[in-house]
C-alpha positions as CSV (number, residue, x, y, z in Angstrom):
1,X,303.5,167.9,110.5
2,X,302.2,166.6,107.7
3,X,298.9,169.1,106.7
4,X,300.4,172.3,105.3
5,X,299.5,170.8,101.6
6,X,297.0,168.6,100.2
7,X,298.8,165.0,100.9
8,X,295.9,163.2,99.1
9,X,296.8,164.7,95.9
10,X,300.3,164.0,96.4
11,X,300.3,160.6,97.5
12,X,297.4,160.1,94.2
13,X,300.3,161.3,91.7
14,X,302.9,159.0,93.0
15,X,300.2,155.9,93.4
16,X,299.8,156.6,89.7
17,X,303.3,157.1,88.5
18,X,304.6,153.8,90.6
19,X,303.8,151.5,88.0
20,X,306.5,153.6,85.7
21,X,309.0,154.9,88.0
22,X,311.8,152.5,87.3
23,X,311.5,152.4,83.6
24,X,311.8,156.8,83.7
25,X,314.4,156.6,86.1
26,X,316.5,154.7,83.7
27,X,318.1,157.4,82.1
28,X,318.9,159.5,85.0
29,X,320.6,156.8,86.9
30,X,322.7,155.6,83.7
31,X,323.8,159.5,83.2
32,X,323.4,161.1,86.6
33,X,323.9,158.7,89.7
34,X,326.1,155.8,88.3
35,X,327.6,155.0,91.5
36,X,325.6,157.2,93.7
37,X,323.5,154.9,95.5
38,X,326.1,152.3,96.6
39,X,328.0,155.6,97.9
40,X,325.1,156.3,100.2
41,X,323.6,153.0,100.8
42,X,326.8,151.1,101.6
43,X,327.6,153.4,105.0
44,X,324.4,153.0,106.4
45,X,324.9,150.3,109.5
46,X,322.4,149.9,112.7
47,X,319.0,150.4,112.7
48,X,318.7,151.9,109.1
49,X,315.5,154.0,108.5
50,X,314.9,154.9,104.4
51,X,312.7,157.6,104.0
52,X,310.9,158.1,100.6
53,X,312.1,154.5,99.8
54,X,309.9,154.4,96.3
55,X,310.0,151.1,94.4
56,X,313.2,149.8,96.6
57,X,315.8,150.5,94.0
58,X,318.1,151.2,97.2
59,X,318.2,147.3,98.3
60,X,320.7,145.7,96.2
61,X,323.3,148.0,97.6
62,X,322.7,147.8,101.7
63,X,325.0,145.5,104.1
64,X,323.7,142.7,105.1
65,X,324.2,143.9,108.4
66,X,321.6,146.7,108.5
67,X,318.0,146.5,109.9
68,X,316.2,148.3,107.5
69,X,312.6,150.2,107.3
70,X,311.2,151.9,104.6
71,X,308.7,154.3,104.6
72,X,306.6,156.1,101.6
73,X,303.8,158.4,101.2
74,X,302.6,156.1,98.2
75,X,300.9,153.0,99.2
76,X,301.6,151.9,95.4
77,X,305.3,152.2,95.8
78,X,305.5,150.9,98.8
79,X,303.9,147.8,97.1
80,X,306.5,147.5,94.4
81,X,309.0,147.8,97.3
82,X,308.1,145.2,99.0
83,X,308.0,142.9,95.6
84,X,311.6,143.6,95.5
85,X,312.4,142.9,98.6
86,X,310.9,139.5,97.9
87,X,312.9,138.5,94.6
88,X,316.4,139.9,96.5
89,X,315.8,138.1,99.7
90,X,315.9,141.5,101.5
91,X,313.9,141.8,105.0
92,X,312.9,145.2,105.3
93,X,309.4,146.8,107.0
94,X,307.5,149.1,105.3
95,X,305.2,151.5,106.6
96,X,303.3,154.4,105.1
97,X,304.1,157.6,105.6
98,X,305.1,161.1,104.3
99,X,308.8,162.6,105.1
100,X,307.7,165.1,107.4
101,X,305.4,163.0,109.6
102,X,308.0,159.8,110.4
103,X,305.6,157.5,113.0
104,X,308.9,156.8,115.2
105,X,309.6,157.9,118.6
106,X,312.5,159.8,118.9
107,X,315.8,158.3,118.6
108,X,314.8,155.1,117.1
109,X,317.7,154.7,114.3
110,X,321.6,154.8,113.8
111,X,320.9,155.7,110.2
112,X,318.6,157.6,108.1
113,X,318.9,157.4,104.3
114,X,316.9,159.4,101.3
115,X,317.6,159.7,97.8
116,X,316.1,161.5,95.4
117,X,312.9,162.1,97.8
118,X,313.5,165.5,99.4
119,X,313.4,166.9,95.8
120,X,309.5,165.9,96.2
121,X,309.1,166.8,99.9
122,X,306.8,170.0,99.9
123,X,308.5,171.2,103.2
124,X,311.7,169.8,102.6
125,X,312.8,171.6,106.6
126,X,310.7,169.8,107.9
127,X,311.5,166.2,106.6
128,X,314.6,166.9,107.7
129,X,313.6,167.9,111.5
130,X,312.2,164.3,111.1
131,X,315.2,162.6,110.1
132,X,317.2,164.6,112.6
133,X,315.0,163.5,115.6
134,X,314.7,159.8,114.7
135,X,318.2,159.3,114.9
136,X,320.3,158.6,117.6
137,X,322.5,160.8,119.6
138,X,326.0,160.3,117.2
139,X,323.9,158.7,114.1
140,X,324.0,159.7,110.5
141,X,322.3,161.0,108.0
142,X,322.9,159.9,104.3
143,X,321.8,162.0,101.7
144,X,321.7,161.6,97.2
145,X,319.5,164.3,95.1
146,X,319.8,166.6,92.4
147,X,320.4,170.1,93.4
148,X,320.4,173.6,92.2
149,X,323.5,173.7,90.2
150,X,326.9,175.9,90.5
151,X,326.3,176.5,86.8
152,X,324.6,180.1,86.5
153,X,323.0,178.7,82.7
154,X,322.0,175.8,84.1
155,X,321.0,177.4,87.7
156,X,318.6,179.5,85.4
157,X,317.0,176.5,83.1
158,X,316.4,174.8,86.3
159,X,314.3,177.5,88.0
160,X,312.4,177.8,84.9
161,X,311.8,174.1,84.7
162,X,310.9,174.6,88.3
163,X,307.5,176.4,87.6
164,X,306.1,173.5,85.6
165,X,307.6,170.4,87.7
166,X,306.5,172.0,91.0
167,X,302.9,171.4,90.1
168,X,303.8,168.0,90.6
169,X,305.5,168.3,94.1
170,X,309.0,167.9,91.9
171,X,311.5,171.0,93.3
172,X,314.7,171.8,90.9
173,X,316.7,173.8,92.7
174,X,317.0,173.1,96.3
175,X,320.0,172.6,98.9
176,X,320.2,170.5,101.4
177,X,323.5,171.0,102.5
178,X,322.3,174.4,103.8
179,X,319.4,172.9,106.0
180,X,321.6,170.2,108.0
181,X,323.3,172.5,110.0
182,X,320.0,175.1,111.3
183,X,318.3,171.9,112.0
184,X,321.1,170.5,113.8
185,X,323.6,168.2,112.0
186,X,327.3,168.5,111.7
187,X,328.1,167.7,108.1
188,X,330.9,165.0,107.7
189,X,331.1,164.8,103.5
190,X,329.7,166.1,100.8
191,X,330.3,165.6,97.2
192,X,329.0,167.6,94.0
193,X,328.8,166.3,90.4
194,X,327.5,166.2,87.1
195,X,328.0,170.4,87.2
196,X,326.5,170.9,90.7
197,X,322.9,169.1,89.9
198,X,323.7,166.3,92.1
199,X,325.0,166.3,95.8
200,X,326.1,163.2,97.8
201,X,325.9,164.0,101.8
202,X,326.7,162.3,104.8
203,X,325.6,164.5,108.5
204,X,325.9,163.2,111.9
205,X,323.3,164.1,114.9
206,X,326.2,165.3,117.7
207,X,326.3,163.1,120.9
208,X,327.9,160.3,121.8
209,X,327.2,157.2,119.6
């Protein structure tokens, strides 16, 4: 699927904020997602697929028990994911890739995790058609981003911040909850915070496990 937008530029901007990521993210996770990722990451079980997987910030938090691949669109990150894999004694396989295009045949994980990625997905339907079909009949999906807030002041800042950040493939005011079910899913949880700008999910592809 992957086409409808010019992926070279994208994948450039993310090559050359990589080295930084972790240091700007500081904030955000301190204020904004204390918690957040071991909500997600400790549910995931199986065959465990992470799209968007950045730097690997995710690892720390995973069972032991899950098989995990990554995949990225940034070759850079993808490097700096696999360094950490290395100094937490984490296997995982990494594979380049953007969110929309996953190079899995159908039905080839129990889990599929993203966090703070379909915020940066230009056709965030799409990425999630993906995650849908690489997931077993009964398998979950487990979801973390910011979101356009319940807060009409703060609903309006963000769609203002929108028209700069967008430039740089970064959305503000998205939903996911509302694509699970037109693509498919049957939503099990879902939890709102911080005054609606950040949403915890957890979906399930229906069939038998």
């Amino acid at each position: 699927m992957t086409g409808k937008y010019d992926v070279e530029r994208i994948r450039g901007m993310w090559d050359r904020n990589a080295p930084g990521y972790d240091r700007g993210m500081r904030m955000m996770e301190r204020f904004l997602l204390k918690g957040a990722r071991e909500w997600v990451c400790s549910q995931a079980h199986g065959d465990t697929l992470e799209v968007a997987v950045g730097t690997g910030l995710n690892l720390p938090f995973y069972p032991a028990t899950a098989a995990l691949t990554g995949t990225d669109l940034s070759p850079a990150m993808i490097a700096l994911a696999r360094r950490r894999a290395t100094e937490t004694g984490r296997d995982i396989t990494l594979l380049e890739a953007g969110a929309d295009d996953l190079p899995f045949p159908d039905g080839s994980f129990d889990t599929v995790v993203c966090t703070l990625g379909l915020c940066t997905v230009p056709d965030d339907r799409a990425a999630i058609t993906e995650m849908h079909r690489v997931l077993r009949p009964g398998g979950q999906l487990l979801l973390l981003d910011h979101v356009v807030s319940s807060n009409v002041v703060i609903h309006v800042g963000q769609r203002l911040v929108e028209r700069v950040t967008i430039r740089n493939s970064e959305y503000q005011t998205r939903r996911p909850l509302l694509l699970l079910a037109e693509v498919g899913f049957v939503v099990e949880d879902s939890h709102r915070s911080k005054a609606g700008t950040i949403e915890r999910l957890r979906a399930r592809k229906p069939g038998p496990a």
